[in-house]
Residue, then its C-alpha position, 0 to 999 in steps of 0.5 A: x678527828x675527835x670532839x667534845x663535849x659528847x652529846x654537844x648541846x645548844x648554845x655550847x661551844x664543840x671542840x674538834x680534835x684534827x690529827x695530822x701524822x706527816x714526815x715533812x713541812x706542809x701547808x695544809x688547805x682544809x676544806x670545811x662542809x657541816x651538814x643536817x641529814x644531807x642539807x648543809x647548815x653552815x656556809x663551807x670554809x677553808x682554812x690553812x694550816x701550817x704542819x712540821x716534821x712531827x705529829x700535829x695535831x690542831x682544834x676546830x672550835x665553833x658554837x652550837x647556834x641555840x636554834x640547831x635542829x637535835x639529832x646526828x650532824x656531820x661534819x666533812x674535811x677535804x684536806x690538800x696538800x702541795x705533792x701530796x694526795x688530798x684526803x677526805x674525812x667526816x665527823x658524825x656527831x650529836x646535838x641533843x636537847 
């Protein structure tokens, strides 16, 4: 996972880059936490995606609310597949002034 812009800034909208290297058609569940030094700041969601035989490669964008404390978020994917193993990720990033 990727993002931009680098730092993020209130108000401004965060561009994650997710992306799936898989051999077969798959319905992806994913599984969204977004947490502040350890206390989660937006309510966990789920979303499912649809992948092909080739490199995939999808966007989570969401704002920055103008209230969002500065300093280092992270931000947690738990990805599941039918037949497949499920796969946990993080994203650490940084809300400035």
């Amino acid at each position: 996972m990727t993002y931009q812009p680098r730092p993020a800034q209130r108000g401004q909208e965060i561009d994650i880059q997710i992306n799936y290297a898989n051999t077969s058609n798959a319905s992806v569940s994913e599984q969204w936490t977004l947490t502040y030094m350890g206390t989660t700041v937006m309510p966990p969601f789920t979303r499912t995606i649809e992948l092909s035989k080739t490199p995939f490669s999808h966007h989570l964008v969401f704002t920055i609310p103008t209230q969002a404390q500065t300093g280092m978020y992270t931000l947690q994917l738990h990805a599941s597949a039918l037949g497949y193993l499920a796969t946990d990720a993080q994203l650490s990033f940084e809300i400035g002034f």
